[in-house]
C-alpha positions as protocol buffer text, in pm:
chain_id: "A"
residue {
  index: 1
  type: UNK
  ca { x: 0 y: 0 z: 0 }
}
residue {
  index: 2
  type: UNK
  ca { x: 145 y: 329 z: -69 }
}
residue {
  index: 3
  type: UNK
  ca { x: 69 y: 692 z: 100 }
}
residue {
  index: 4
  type: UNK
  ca { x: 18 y: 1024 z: 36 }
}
residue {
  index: 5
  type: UNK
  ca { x: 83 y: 1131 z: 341 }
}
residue {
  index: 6
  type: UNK
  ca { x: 464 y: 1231 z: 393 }
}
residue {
  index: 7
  type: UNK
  ca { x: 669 y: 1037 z: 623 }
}
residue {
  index: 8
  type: UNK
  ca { x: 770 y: 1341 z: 883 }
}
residue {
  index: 9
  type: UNK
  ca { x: 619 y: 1390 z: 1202 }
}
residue {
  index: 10
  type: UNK
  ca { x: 443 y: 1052 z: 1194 }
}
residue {
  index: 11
  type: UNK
  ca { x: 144 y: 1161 z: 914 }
}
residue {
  index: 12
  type: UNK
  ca { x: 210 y: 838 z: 753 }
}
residue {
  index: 13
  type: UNK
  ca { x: 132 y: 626 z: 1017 }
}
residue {
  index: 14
  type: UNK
  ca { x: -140 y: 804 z: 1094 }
}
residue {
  index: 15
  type: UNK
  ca { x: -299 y: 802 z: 797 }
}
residue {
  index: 16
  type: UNK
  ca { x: -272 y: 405 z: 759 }
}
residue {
  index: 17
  type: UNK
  ca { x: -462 y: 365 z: 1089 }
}
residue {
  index: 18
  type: UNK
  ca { x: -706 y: 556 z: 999 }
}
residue {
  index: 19
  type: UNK
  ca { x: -706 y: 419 z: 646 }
}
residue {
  index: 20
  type: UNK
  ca { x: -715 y: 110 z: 778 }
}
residue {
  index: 21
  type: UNK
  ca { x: -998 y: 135 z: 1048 }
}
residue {
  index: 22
  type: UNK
  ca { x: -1232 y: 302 z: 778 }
}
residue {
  index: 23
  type: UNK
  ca { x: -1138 y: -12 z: 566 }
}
residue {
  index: 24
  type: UNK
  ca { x: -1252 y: -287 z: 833 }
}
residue {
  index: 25
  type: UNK
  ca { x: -1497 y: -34 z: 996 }
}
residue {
  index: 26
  type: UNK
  ca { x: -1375 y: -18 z: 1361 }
}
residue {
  index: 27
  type: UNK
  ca { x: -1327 y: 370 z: 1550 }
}
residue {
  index: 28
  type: UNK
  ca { x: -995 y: 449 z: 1493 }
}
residue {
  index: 29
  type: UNK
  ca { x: -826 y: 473 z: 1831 }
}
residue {
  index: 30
  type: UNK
  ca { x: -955 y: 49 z: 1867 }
}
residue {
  index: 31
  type: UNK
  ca { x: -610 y: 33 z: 1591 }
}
residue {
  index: 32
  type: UNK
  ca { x: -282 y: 88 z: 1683 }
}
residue {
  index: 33
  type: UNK
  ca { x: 97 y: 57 z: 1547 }
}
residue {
  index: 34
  type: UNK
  ca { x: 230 y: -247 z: 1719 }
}
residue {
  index: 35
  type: UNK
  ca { x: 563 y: -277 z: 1519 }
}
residue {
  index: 36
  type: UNK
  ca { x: 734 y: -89 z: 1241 }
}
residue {
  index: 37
  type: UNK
  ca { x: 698 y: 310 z: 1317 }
}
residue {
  index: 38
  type: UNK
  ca { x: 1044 y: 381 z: 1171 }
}
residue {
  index: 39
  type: UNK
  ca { x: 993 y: 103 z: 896 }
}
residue {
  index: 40
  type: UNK
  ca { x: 815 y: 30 z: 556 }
}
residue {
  index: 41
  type: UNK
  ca { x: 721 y: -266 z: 715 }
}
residue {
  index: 42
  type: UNK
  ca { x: 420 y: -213 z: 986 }
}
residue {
  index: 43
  type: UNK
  ca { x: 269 y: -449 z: 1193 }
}
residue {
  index: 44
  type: UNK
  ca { x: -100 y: -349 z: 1317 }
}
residue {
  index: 45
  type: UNK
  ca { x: -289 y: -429 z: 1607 }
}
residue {
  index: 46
  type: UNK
  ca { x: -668 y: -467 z: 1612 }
}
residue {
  index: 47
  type: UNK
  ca { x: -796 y: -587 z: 2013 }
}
residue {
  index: 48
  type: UNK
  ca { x: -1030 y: -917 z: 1925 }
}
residue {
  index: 49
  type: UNK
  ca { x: -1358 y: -715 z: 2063 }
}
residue {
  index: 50
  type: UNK
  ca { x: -1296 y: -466 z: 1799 }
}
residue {
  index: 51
  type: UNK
  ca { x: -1244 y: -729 z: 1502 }
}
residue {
  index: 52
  type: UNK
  ca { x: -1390 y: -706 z: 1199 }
}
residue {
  index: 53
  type: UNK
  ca { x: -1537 y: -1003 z: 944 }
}
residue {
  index: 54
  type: UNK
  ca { x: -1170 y: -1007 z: 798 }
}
residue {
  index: 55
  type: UNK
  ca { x: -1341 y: -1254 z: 514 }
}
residue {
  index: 56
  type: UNK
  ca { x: -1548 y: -1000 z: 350 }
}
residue {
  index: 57
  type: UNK
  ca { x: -1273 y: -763 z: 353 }
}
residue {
  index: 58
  type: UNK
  ca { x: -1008 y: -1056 z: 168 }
}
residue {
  index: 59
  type: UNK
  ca { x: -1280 y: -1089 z: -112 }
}
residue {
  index: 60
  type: UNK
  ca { x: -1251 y: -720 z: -175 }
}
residue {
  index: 61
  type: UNK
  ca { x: -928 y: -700 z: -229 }
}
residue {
  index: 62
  type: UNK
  ca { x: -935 y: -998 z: -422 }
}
residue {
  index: 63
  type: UNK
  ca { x: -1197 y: -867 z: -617 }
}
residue {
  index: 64
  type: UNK
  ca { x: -973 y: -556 z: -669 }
}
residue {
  index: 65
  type: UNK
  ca { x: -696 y: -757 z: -786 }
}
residue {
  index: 66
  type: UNK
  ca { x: -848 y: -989 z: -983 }
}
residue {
  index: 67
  type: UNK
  ca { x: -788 y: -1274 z: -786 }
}
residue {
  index: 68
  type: UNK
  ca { x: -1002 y: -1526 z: -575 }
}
residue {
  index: 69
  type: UNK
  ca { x: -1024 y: -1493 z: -216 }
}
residue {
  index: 70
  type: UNK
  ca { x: -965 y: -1801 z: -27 }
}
């Protein structure tokens, strides 16, 4: 996934969080950075009461990508 937001004064991460709790529908302070604030590479964490139906959102992006979801 690539940003728009630049990577100074930690816009970038926050704009994946909150990317990525409009994506799987949870408030956004339920998501946090659990690993990779200085890295390309993040890790997320979402607390189990605050999970979403991760299937539906694996068919969209296989739908996106032209692949099947599995």
């Amino acid at each position: 996934m690539r940003l728009a937001a630049p990577a100074v004064d930690n816009k970038a991460n926050a704009a994946l969080l909150e990317f990525m709790a409009a994506q799987i529908k949870i408030r956004k302070n339920k998501i946090r950075l659990a690993a990779g604030d200085k890295s390309r590479q993040k890790r997320l964490f979402i607390p189990s009461e605050a999970g979403p139906d991760f299937s539906a959102l694996v068919a969209q992006a296989g739908n996106e990508t032209g692949e099947q979801a599995k």
